[in-house]
N, C-alpha and C positions, 0 to 999 in steps of 0.2 A: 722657626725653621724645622725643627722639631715636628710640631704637629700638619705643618707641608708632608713631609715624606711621609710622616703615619697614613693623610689621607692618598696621596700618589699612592700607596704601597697598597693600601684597602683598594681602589678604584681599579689598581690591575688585578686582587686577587678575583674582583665579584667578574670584569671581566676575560679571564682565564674560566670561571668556573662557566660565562656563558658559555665563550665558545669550546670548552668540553662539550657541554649541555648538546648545541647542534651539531657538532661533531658525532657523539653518541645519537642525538636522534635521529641524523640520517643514515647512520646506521640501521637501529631499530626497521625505519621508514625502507629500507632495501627488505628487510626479512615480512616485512607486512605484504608487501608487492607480493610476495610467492604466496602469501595466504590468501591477499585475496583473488589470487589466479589459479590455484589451486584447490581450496577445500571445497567450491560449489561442486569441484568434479571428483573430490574424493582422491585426487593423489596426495601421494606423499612431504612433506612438507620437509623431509632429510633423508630417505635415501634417494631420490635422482637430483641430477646437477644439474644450474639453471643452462640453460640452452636455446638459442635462437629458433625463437616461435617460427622461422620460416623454411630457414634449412635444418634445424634441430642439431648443429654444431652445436657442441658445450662449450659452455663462455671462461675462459681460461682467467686467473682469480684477480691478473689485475687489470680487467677490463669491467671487473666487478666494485670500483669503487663508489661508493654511492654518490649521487649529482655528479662527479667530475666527469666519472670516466663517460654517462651519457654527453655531457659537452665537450668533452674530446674526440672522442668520435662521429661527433655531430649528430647524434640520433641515428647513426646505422651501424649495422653489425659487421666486423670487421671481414667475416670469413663469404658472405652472400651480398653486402652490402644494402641489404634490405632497410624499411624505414623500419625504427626502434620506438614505439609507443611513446610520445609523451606524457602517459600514466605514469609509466615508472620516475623519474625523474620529479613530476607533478607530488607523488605521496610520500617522497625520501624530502622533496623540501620543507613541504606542508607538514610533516611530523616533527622534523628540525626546528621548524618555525614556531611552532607549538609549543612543543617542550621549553623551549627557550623563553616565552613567552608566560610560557608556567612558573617560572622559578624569578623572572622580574616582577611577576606578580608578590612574590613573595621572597623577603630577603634571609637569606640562607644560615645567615650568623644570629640573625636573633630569632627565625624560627624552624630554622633546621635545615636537613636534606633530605625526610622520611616521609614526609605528607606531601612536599610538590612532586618527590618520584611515584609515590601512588597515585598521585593525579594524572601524570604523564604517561603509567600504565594504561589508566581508564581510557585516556583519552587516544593513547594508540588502538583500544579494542574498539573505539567507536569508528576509529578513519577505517578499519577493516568493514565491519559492516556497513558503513554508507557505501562506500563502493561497491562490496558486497552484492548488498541490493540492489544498486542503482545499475546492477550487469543483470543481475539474476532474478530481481525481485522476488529474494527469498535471502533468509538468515540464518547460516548456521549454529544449529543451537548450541555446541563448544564453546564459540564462541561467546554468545549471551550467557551464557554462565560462567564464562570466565571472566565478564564484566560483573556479574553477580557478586561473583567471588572477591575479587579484588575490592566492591564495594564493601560488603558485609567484613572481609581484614581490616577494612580500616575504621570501620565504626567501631570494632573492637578493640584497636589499635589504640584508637583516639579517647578511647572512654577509660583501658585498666593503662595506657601509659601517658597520661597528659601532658607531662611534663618533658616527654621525650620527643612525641608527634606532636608538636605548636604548629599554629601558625591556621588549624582551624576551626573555621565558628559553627560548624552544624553537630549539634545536639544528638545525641543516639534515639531523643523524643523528635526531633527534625525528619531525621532522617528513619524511621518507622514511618512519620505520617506521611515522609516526601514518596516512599516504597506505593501508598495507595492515591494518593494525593492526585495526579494522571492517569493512570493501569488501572484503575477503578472508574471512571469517566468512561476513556476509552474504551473498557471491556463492553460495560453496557451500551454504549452510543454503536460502538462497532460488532457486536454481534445482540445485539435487542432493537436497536431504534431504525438502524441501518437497511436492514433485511425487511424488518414492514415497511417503511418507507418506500423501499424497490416493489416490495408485493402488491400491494395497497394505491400505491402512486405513480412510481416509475412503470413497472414494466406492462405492457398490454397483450405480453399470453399470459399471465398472471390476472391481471382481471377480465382478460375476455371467458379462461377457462372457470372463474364463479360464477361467470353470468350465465355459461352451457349449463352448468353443476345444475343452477338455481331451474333452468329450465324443461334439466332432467328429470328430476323430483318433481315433477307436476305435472309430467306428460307418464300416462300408462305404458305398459310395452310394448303394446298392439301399434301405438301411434308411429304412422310411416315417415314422421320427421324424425323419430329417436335415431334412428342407425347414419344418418346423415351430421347429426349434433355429434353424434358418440364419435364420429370420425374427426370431426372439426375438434374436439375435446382431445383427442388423441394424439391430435397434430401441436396441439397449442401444449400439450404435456412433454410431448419431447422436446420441445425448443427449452421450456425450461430445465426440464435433466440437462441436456446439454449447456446451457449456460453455466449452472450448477449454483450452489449456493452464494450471496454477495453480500459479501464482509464489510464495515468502515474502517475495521483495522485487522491486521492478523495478529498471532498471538507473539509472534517476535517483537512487533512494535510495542505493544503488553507489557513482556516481559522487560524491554529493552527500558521505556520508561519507568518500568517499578527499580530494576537497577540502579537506573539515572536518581532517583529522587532518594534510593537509601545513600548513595555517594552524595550528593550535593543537595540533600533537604528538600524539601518544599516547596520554599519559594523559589529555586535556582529552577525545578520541575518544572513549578507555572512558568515562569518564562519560558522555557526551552519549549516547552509545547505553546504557547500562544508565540512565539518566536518561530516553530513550525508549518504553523497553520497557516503563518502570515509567507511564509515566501512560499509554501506549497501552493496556496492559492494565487500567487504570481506566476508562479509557473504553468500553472494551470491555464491562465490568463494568457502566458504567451504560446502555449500550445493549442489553444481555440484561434488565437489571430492569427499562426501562423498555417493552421488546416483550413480557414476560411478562405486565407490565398494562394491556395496550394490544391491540385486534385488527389491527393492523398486521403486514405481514410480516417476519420480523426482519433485522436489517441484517447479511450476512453477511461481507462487505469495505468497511475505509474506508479513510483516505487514512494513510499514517504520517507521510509526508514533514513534516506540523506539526510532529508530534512529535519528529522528528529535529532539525528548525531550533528547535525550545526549546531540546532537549537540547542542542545546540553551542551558542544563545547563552549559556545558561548555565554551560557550558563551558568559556565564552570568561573569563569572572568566575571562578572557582572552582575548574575543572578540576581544571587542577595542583597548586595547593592538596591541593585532596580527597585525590588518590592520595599527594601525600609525606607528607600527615598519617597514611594510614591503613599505608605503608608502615612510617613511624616506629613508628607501636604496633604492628606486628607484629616490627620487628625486638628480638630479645634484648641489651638492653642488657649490655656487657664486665664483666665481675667484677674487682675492681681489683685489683692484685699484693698480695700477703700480706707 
């Protein structure tokens, strides 16, 4: 009877601490919504008060509670009655969801509170920048460095207090090599392999204007074709300025992976980018079939940095898993002494 109640008593403390956990994270998941609607434009992130994007009434504080109060009012604003984004509501669950999901990963009593809330930092900086990007295609650099940051605390964290921060398995030697282990790929792929590729193979004012170059250098200056090439050279040189230089990745993606791999090592890295790749090129896939049956122009660049920030939340669960599982069935199990 005894150890009945000990376990009923345990069962309600782990869940009480979940639903704090999604309580507090759709909190958090309300204050990310202002970041990432605000910092691509530079406003303030605490002095103006949140207010209806359509009539710009300020939203009175309990109509600001996160998830509910969007489903009590049904997604519209009480004072215009305009429709209310299903973003907002979308990023206060999905952070809830997360964080919660962060601390079942990990059980609390025997490896603490200190390492799944640093995780559940990281992982709030990444839902900012997937959206982020995925409005703006671009990333604020604050933000990547405060991923940075929160990384590089806990390696420290994890290495002079071990006994305090449990509950994780990546190495300060993991987590160095997971820093170039991707951002090192990508640097080179995305600004070396990427741009001759486009020069050399993609683009054709790019090699129509070597083959004028080539034809220029061999015609005198007298010759009445030169000022006719020199013009066609001229033309095919502005198209490319105005294109302008073409990247395989920017440097936020860069940055954002070397982050990614000093928080979660390595292998949790490789995944997250071959976990990237794999739905970017899906997407990719449905944005070619979907401009095939459409007279729209087709969409030639999007944003990856979402797909990076899946690929490492997911990462963050799995990762390491993944790569010792698929190490172990590659390794050749010992033949035992005869």
């Amino acid at each position: 009877m005894g150890f009945s109640a000990y376990t009923e008593g345990l069962t309600g403390y782990y869940i009480g601490i979940y639903i704090m956990v999604f309580l507090f994270g759709i909190t958090i998941g309300s204050f990310l919504n202002v970041c990432i609607y605000r910092l691509p434009t530079g406003e303030s992130l605490t002095k103006k008060n949140s207010h209806c994007m359509t009539c710009g009434t300020p939203i009175k504080w309990y109509d600001l509670v996160p998830v509910f109060s969007w489903l009590f009012l049904r997604g519209k604003c009480r004072a215009c009655g305009s429709k209310i984004s299903g973003r907002y509501i979308l990023v206060e669950s999905l952070t809830g969801i997360l964080f919660v999901l962060t601390f079942l990963r990990f059980d609390v009593i025997v490896d603490g509170l200190i390492y799944p809330a640093l995780l559940c930092l990281f992982i709030a900086g990444l839902i900012v920048i997937g959206f982020e990007d995925y409005d703006t295609q671009q990333m604020t650099v604050g933000v990547l460095l405060y991923l940075a940051a929160v990384a590089a605390v806990t390696r420290i964290l994890t290495t002079l207090l071990p006994t305090k921060v449990r509950g994780c398995d990546v190495t300060v030697t993991d987590g160095l090599i997971g820093m170039f282990a991707v951002s090192v790929p990508f640097l080179i792929f995305g600004f070396v392999i990427t741009p001759l590729i486009y020069s050399f193979i993609i683009s054709e004012d790019c090699k129509a204007a070597r083959k004028i170059k080539k034809r220029l250098k061999k015609m005198s200056e007298n010759d009445k074709e030169r000022a006719k090439l020199q013009k066609a050279l001229d033309k095919h040189l502005s198209e490319i300025e105005k294109t302008g230089p073409v990247y395989g990745f920017g440097m936020g993606d860069i940055i954002l992976m070397a982050a990614g791999g000093l928080m979660l090592g390595w292998k949790a890295a490789v995944v997250a980018a071959f976990a990237a790749i794999v739905l970017g090129a899906l997407y990719a896939l449905i944005l070619k079939i979907k401009s095939a049956h459409s007279d729209g122009e087709a969409v030639k660049a999007f944003a990856f940095g979402p797909f990076l920030t899946a690929g490492l939340a997911f990462a963050s669960f799995f990762g390491t898993k993944l790569v010792d599982m698929y190490i172990s069935f590659l390794t050749v199990p010992a033949i035992p002494p005869m």
